[in-house]
BAZA-141811 format. One record per residue: residue in one letter; residue number from 1; x, y, z of N, C-alpha, C, O in turn. Coordinates in steps of 0.02 Angstrom, whole numbers, always signed. Example, Ala and Ser with C-alpha at 12.3 -4.5 7.8 and 13.67 -1.06 7.14 Angstrom:
residues 2
   type   seq      n.X      n.Y      n.Z     ca.X     ca.Y     ca.Z      c.X      c.Y      c.Z      o.X      o.Y      o.Z
      A     1     +660     -284     +390     +615     -225     +390     +660     -165     +390     +712     -166     +423
      S     2     +642     -112     +354     +684      -53     +357     +645       +2     +394     +670      +57     +402
end
This chain:
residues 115
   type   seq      n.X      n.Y      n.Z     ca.X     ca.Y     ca.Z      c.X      c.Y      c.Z      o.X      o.Y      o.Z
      X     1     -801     +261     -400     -827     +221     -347     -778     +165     -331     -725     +157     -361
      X     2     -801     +124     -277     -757      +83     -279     -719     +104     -195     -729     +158     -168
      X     3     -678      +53     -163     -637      +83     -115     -558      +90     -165     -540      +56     -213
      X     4     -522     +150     -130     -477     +158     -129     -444     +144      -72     -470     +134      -17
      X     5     -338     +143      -97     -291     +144      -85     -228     +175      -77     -216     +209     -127
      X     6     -174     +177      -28     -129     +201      -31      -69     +144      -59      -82      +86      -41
      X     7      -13     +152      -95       +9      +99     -102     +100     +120     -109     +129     +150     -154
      X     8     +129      +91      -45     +196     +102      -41     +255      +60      -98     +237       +1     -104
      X     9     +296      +68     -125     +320       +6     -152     +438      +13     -138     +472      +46     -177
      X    10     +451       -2     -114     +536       +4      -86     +556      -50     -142     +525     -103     -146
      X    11     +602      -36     -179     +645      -75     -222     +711      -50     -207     +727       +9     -206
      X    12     +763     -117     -193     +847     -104     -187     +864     -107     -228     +838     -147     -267
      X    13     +930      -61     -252     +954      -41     -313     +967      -83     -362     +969      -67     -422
      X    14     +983     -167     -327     +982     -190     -380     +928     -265     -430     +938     -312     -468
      X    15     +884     -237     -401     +811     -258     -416     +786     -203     -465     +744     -225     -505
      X    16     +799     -141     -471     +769     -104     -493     +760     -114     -566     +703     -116     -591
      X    17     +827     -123     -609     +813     -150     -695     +766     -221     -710     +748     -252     -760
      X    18     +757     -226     -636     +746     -307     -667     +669     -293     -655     +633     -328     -690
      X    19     +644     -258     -620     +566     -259     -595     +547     -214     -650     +489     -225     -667
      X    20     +570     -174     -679     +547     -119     -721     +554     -130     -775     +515     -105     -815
      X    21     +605     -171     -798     +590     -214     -883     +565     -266     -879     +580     -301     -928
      X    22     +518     -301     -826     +478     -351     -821     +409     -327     -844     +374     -361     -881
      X    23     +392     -271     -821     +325     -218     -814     +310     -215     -900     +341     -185     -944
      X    24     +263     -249     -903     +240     -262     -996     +222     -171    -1000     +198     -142     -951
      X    25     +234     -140    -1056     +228      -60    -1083     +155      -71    -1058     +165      -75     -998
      X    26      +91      -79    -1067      +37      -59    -1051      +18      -54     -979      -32      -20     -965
      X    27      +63      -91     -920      +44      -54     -881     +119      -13     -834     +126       +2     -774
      X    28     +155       -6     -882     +205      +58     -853     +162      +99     -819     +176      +99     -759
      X    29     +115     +136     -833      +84     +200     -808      +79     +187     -751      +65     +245     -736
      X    30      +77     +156     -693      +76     +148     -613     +134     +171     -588     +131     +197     -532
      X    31     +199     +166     -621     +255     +198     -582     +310     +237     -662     +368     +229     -681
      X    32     +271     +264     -679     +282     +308     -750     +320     +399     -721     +350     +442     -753
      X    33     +297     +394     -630     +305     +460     -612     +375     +444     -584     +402     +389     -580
      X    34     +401     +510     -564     +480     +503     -511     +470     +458     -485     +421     +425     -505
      X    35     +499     +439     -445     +501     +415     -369     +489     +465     -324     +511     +522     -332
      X    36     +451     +445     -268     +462     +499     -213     +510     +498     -151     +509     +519      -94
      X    37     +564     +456     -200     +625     +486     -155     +673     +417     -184     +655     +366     -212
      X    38     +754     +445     -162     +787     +366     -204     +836     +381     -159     +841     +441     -147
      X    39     +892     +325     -118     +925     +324      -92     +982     +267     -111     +968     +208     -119
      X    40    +1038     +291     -117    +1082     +249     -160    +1077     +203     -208    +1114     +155     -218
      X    41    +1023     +222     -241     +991     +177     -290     +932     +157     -288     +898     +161     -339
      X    42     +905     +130     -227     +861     +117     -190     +794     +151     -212     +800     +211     -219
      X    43     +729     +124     -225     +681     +186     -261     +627     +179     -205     +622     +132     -165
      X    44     +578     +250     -212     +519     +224     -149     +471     +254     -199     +465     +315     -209
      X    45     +438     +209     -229     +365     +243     -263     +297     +230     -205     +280     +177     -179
      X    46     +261     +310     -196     +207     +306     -168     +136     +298     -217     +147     +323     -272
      X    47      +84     +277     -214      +25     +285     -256      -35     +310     -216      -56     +274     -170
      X    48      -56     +349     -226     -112     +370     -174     -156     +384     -193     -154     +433     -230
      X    49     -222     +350     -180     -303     +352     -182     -319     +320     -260     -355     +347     -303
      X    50     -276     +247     -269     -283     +215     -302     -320     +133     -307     -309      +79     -279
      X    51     -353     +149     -342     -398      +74     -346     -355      -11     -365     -353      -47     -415
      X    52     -328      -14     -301     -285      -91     -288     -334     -140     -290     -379     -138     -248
      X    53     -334     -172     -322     -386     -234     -341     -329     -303     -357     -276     -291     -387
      X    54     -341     -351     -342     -276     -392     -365     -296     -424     -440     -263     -443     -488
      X    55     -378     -419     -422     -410     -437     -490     -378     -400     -560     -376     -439     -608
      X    56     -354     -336     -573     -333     -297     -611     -278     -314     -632     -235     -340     -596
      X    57     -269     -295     -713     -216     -361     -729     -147     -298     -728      -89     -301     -748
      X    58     -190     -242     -693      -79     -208     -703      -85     -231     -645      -29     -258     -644
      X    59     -115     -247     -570      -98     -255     -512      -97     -317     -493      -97     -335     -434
      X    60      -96     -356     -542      -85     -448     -544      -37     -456     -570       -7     -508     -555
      X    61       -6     -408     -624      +67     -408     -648     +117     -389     -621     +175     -408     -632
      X    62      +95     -348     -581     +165     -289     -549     +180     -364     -469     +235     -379     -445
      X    63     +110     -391     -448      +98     -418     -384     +157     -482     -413     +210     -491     -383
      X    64     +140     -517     -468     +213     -579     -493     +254     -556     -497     +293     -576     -454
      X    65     +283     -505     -538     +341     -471     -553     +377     -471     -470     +426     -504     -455
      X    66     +350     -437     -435     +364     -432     -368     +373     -513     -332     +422     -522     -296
      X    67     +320     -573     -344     +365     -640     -321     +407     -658     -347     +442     -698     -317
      X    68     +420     -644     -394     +494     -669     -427     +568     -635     -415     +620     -654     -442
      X    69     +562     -588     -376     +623     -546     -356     +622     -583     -282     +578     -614     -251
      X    70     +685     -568     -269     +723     -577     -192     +685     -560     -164     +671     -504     -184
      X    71     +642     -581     -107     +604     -546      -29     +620     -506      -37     +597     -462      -75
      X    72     +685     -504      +10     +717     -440      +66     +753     -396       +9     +792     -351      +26
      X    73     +738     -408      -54     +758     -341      -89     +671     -304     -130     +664     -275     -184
      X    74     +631     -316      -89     +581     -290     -133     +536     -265      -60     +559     -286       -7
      X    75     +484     -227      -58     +422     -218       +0     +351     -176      -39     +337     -117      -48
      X    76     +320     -235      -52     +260     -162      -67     +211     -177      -10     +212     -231      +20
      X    77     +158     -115       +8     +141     -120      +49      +86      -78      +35      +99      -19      +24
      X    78       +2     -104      +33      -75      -58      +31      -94      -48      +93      -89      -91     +137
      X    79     -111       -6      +97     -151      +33     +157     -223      +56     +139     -223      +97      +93
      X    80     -284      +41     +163     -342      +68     +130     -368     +113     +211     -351      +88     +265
      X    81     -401     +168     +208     -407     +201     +264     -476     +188     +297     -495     +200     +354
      X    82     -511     +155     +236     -576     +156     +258     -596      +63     +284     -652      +40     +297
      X    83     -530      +28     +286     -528      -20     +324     -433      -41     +342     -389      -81     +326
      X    84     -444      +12     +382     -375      -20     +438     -331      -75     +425     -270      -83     +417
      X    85     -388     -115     +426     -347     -218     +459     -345     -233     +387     -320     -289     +378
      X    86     -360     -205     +338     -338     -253     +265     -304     -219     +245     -302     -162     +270
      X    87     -259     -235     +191     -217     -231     +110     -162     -276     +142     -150     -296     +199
      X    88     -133     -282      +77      -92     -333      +89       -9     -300      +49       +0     -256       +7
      X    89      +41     -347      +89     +103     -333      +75     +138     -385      +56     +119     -443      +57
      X    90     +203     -359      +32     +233     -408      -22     +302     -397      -16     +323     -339      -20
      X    91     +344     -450       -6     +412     -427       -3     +433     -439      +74     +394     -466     +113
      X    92     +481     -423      +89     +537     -423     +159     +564     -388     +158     +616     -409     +183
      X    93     +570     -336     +145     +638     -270     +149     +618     -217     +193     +601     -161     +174
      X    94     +618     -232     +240     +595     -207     +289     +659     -169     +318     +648     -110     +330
      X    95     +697     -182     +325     +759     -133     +335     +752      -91     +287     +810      -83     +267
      X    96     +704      -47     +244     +705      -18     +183     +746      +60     +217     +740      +88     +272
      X    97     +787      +77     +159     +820     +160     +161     +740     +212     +189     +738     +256     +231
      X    98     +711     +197     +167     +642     +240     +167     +606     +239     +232     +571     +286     +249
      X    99     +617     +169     +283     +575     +155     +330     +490     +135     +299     +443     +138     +339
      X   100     +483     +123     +256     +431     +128     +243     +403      +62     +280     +443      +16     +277
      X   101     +347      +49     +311     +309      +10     +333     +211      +20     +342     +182      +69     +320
      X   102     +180      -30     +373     +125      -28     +365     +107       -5     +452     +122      -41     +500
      X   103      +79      +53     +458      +68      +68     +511      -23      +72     +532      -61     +107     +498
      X   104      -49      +29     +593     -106      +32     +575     -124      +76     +644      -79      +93     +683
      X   105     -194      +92     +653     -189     +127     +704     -281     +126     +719     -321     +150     +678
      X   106     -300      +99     +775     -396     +110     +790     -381     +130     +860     -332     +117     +894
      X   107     -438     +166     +875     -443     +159     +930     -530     +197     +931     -561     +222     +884
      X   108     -548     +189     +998     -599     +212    +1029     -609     +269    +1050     -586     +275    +1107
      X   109     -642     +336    +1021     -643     +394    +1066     -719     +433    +1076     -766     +436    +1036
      X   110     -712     +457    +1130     -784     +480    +1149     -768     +540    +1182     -713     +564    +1197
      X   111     -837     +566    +1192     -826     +647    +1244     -905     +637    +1293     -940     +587    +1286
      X   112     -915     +673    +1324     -975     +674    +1391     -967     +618    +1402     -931     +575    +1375
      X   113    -1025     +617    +1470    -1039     +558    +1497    -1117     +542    +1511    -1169     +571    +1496
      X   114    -1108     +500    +1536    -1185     +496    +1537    -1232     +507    +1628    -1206     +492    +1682
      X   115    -1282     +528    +1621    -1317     +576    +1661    -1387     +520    +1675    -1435     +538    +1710
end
């Protein structure tokens, strides 16, 4: 239960030792998998249909670890589907190898009319 999340995260190559030996061993397991994709160093971990809570102390750890690095060398970024206009992002690297960004998208649609 609970809402879920999607959760992007872009690290530049040379942020990468430093964000990942910051990460205390108990909560390694959030980015324990590949990457889903690495570009000159550069890493893009995705997390999907994961319970982002900031309350949670691996996602209160990973969330400092992440202020203490350079902006524009770090970007994480939540997406929840079942509310659009929230999660929140972290970082400036928005020029990321990956493109990765927060894309939101509502709109209004209908069919007939009324009689």
């Amino acid at each position: 239960m609970g809402i879920r999340s999607d959760v992007g995260l872009v690290l530049a190559a040379d942020v990468v030792d430093q964000f990942f030996d910051a990460i205390s061993p108990e909560h390694r397991g959030l980015f324990s998998t590949v990457p889903r994709a690495t570009f000159q160093g550069a890493l893009l971990y995705v997390l999907e249909d994961v319970k982002w809570y900031e309350t949670y102390s691996d996602v209160s750890e990973i969330l400092a670890i992440l202020e203490g690095l350079p902006s524009e060398k770090c970007y994480l970024v939540e997406v929840c589907p079942e509310h659009p206009g929230t999660g929140m992002e972290v970082g400036s690297y928005y020029d990321n190898p990956f493109n990765l960004c927060k894309f939101v998208r509502c709109e209004l649609s209908y069919e007939g009319g009324i009689e």
